[in-house]
C-alpha positions in Angstrom: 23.6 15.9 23.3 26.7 14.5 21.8 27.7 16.7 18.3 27.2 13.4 16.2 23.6 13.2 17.7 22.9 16.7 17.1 24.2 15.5 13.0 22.1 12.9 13.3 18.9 14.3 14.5 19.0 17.2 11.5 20.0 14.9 8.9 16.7 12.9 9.7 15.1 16.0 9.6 16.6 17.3 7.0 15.9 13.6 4.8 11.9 14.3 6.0 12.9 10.6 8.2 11.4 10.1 11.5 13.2 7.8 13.5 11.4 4.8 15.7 13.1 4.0 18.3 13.9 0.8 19.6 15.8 -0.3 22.8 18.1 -3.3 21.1 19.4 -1.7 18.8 23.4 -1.0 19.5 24.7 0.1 16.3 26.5 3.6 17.0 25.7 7.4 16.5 28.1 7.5 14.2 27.7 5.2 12.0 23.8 6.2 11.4 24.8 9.0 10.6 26.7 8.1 7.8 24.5 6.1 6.1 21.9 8.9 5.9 24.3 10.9 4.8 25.5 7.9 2.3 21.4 7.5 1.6 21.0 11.1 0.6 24.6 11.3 -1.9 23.1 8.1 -3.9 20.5 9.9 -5.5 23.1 12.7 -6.7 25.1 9.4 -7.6 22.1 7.7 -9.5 23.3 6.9 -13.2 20.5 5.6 -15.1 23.3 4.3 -18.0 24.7 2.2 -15.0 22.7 -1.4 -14.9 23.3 -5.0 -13.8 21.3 -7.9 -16.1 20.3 -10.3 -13.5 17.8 -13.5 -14.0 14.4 -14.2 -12.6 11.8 -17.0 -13.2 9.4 -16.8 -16.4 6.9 -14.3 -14.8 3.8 -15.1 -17.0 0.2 -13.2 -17.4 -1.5 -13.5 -14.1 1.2 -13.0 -11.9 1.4 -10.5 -9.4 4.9 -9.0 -8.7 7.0 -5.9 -6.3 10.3 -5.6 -5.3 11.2 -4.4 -1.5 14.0 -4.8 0.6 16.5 -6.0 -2.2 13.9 -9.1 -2.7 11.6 -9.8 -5.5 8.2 -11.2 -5.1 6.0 -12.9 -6.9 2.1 -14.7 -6.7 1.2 -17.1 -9.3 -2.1 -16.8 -9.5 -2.2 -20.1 -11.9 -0.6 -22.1 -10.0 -1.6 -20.4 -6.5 1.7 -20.1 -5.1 4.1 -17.5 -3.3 7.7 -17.0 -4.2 10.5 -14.8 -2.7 14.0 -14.6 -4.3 17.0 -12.6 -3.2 17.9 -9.6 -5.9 21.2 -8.1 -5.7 21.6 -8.9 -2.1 23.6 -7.0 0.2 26.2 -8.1 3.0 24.0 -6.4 5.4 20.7 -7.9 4.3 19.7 -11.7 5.4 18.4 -13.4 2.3 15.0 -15.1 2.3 14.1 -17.9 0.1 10.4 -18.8 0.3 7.8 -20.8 -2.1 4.6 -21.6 -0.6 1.7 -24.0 -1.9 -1.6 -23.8 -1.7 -2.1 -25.9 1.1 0.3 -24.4 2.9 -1.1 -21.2 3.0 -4.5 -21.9 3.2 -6.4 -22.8 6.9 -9.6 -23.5 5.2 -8.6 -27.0 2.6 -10.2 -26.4 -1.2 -9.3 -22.9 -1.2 -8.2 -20.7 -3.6 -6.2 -17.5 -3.1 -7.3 -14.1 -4.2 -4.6 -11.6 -3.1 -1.3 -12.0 -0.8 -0.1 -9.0 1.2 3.8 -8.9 2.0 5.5 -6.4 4.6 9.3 -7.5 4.6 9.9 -4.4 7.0 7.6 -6.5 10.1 8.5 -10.1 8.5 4.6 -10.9 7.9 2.9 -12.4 5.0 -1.2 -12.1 4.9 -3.2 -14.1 2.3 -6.7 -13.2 1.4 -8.8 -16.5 0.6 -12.0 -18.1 -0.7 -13.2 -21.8 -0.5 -13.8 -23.3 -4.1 -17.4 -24.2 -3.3 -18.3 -20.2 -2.6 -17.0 -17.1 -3.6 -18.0 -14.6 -1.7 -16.9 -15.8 1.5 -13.3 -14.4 2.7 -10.9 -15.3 5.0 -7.7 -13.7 5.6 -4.2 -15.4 7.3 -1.5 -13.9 8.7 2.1 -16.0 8.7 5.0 -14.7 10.1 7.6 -13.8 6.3 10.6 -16.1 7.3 9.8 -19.1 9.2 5.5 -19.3 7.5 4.3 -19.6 11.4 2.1 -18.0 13.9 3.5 -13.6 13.6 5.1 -13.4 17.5 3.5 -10.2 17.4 0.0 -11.0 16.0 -3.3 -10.8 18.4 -4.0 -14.0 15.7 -3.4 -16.4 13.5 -6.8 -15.0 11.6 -8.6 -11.7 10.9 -12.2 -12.0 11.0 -14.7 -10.1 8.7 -17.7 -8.0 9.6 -20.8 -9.1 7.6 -21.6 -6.5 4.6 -24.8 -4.5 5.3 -27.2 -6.2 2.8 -30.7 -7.7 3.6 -31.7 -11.5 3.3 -32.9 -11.4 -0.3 -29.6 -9.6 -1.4 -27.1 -11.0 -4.1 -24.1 -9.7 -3.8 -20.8 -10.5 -6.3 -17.6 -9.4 -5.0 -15.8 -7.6 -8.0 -12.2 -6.6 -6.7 -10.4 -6.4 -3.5 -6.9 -5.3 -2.2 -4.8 -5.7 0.5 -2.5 -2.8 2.3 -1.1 -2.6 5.2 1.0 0.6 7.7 2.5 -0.5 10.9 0.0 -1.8 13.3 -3.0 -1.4 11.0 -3.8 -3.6 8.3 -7.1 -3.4 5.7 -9.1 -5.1 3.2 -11.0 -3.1 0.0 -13.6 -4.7 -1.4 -16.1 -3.6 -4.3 -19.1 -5.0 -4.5 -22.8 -5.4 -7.1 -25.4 -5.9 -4.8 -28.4 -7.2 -6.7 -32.1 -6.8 -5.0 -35.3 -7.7 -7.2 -37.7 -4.7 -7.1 -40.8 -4.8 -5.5 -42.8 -5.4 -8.1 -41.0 -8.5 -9.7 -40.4 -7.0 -13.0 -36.6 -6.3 -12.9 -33.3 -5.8 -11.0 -31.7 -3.4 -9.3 -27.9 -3.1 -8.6 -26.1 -0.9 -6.8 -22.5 -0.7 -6.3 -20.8 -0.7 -3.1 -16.7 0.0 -1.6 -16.6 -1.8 1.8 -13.7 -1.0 3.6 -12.6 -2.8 7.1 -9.5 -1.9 9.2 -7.8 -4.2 12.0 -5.4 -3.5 14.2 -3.9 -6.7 13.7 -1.1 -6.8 16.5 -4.1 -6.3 19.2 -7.0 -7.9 18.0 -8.4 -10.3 15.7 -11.8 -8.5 14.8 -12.7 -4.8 13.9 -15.2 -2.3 14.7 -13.5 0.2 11.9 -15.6 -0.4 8.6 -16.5 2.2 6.1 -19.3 1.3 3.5 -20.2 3.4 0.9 -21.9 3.9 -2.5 -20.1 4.1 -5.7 -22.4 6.3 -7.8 -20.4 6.2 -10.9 -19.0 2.7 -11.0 -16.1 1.6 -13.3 -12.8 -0.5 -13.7 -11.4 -0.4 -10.3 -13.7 2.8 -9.2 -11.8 3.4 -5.7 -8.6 2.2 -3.8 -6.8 3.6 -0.6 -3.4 3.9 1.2 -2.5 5.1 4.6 -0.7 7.9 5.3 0.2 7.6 8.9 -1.0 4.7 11.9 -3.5 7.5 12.3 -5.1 8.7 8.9 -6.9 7.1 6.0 -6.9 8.7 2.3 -9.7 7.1 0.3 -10.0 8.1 -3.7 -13.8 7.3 -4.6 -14.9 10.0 -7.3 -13.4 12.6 -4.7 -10.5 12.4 -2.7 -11.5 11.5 1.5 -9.4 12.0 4.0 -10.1 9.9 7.6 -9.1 9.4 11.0 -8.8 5.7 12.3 -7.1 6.5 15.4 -10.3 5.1 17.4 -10.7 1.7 16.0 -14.2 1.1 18.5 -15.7 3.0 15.6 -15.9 3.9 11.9 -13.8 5.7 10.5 -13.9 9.4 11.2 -13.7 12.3 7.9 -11.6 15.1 8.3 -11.7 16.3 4.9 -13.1 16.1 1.5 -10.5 17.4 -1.6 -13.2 17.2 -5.0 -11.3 15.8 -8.1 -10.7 18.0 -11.3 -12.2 14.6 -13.3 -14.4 11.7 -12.8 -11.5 8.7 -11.9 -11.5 5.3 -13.0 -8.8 2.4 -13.2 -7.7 4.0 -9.7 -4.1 3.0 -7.8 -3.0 4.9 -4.7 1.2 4.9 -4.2 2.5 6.2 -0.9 5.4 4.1 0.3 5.0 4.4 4.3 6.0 0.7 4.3 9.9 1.0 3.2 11.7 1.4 6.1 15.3 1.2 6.1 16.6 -1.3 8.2 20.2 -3.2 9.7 21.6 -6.7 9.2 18.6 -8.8 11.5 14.8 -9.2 10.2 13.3 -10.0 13.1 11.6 -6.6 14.7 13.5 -6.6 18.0 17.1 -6.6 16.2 16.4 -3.4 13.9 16.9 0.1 14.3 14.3 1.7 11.8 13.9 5.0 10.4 10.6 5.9 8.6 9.5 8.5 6.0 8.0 11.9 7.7 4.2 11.3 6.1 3.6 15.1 6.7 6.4 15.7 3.8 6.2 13.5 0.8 4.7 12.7 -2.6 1.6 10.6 -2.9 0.9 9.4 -6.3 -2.5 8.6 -7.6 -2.9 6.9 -11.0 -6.4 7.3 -13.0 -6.6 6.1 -16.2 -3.5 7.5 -18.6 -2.5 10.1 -15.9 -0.4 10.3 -12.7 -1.6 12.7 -9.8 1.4 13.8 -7.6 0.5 15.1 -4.6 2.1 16.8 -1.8 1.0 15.2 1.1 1.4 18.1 3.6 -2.5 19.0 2.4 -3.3 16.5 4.2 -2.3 17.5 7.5 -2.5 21.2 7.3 -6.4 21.1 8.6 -6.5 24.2 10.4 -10.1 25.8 9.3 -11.3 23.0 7.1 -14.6 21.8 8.0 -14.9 17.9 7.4 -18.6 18.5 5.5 -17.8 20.9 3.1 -15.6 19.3 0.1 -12.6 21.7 -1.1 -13.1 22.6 -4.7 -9.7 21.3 -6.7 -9.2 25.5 -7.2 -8.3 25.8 -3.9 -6.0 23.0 -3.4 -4.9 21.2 -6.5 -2.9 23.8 -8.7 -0.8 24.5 -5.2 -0.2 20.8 -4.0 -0.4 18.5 -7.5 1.5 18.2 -10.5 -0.4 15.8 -13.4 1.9 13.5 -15.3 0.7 11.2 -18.7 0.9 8.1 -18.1 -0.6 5.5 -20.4 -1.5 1.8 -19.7 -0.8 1.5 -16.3 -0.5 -2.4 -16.3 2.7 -2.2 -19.1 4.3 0.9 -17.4 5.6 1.1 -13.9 5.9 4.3 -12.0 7.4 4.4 -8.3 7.6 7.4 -5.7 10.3 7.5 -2.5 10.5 10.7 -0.2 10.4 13.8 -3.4 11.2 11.4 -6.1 9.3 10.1 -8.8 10.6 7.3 -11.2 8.8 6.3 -14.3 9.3 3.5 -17.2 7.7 4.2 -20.3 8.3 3.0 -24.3 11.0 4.2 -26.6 8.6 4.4 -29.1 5.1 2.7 -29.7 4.7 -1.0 -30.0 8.6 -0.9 -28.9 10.4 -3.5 -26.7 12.7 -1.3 -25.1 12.0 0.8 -21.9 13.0 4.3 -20.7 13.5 5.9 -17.1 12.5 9.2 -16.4 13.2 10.4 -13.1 11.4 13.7 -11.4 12.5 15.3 -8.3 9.8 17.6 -6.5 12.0 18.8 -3.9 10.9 22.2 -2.7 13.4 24.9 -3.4 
């Protein structure tokens, strides 16, 4: 091994990186190695007092935005449109300039949308859909980010939904969904009111359900891997989910679930249960397994990618006013747990969590890289100006 390699190899290592390799890429030893080492001096470099004023549509209520890969992204939910705009490009980055209609994301004509899912990192765009004339059907599109055709690596143009378990004289009202995607595996959250009339005729009774479905979306259109489950103490956005690695599931509903989805013929498997400190409500999962650093090309088989080590980051889960961060190696040090015995919050939260404040989650941002934490929050209350704080967790 040549002594640049060698450099290499710890300073992905050393960065909590894992590299994934790929065959075309040509760009040498040497030069990777110097932008990890020029990735890991920007943080000691980061000024907060050092900004650049740039200018961006009128975002108004309703619209959903993110910024990845040095573009901004917006969905209009009024107007039921997509838009991509370059932000501070880079010479190394190829620009991408996208606004979709209605129609043109739609299959199904008379459609409305009700999220859109975009992974710059595997140039794909997914759209989760409903015809005008009935709500609680879904359908969900995938389109490949810079051309809005067929994904070359997609099993299909469509994902198909399993039915939700629910017997003929069931009413059921979808009440929120989300979209996340990791790699090679792609799902859809949905929360549900199921309505059945009791027995006797003299009233209703509802029950609230999470129904989870998982595809593997570059190998097949359909999925066996669905997890449904009852939400006992239902609430503004009462569960959500991330993925940790292509292998393993976390799912926050009143407790903290940990799953394998590595056979997809199946549901998902537990592995472990972690029991909150609090009942959680107005729930958001961050775990950013989906920025990859990448070279000059988008297209898959130009890039050389390097990925964050899930065994050794921070996972941030927002509830209410507060902001859980959580090392993430809890979830892969197993050894002696039993999957049907939750873990009091004793044994594993003082050890592996610190808990921020963090009020009205919708106003104020709050973003998490590698052992980094940056928030926004008010100057003062009912102010228009904004400050950062930024947290490192790096162990010592």
């Amino acid at each position: 091994m040549s002594s640049s390699r060698l450099q290499y190899t710890v300073e992905l290592s050393g960065q909590h990186l894992l590299l994934v390799p790929n065959t075309g890429d040509l760009t040498p030893v040497s030069q990777r190695l110097q932008l990890l080492r020029d990735r890991a001096h920007a943080w000691f470099k980061f000024d907060l007092h050092s900004f650049k004023t740039i200018s961006i549509p009128n975002i108004r209520s309703g619209h959903e935005t993110f910024f990845n890969d040095g573009h901004f992204y917006f969905w209009d939910n009024m107007e039921n449109s997509a838009t991509i705009i370059p932000v501070l490009p880079k010479p190394s980055q190829q620009i991408i300039k996208r606004k979709w209609s209605p129609e043109a994301l739609c299959l199904v004509p008379h459609s409305f949308n009700r999220k859109v899912f975009i992974d710059p990192g595997q140039n794909l765009i997914v759209m989760l859909y409903s015809p005008d004339y009935d709500f609680e059907t879904f359908y969900i599109d995938l389109r490949a980010l810079d051309s809005g055709g067929i994904h070359p690596q997609a099993a299909g143009r469509e994902l198909f939904l399993s039915d939700l378990p629910e017997d003929d004289d069931d009413l059921i009202e979808t009440t929120g969904t989300s979209l996340k995607g990791c790699g090679k595996h792609f799902a859809l959250r949905r929360e549900c009111v199921t309505s059945v009339e009791d027995e006797d005729g003299e009233g209703i009774s509802r029950e609230h359900m999470l129904h989870l479905q998982i595809w593997d979306w570059q190998h097949s259109t359909t999925s066996s891997s669905v997890l449904s489950d009852v939400i006992r103490y239902p609430a503004t956005r009462s569960s959500d989910f991330c993925f940790l690695e292509n292998n393993r599931l976390l799912v926050v509903i009143e407790d903290l679930r940990l799953y394998s989805i590595e056979d997809m013929s199946q549901a998902p498997q537990l592995l472990a249960s972690f029991l909150s400190p609090l009942l959680l409500s107005n729930i958001q999962c961050l775990f950013p397994m989906d920025d990859i650093e990448h070279g000059a090309q988008l297209q898959m088989q130009d890039r050389q990618m390097i990925t964050p080590d899930p065994t050794n980051q921070l996972l941030c889960l927002i509830a209410s006013d507060l902001v859980f961060v959580i090392s993430t190696r809890i979830f892969f040090d197993l050894d002696g747990i039993a999957a049907a015995t939750p873990i009091p919050w004793s044994h594993w939260g003082p050890s592996n969590t610190r808990v921020l404040e963090h009020p009205d989650p919708l106003r104020f941002k709050i973003h998490v890289r590698g052992n980094r934490v940056l928030q926004s929050f008010e100057v003062d209350a009912g102010s228009i100006q904004y400050k950062l704080r930024m947290m490192d967790f790096s162990p010592r």
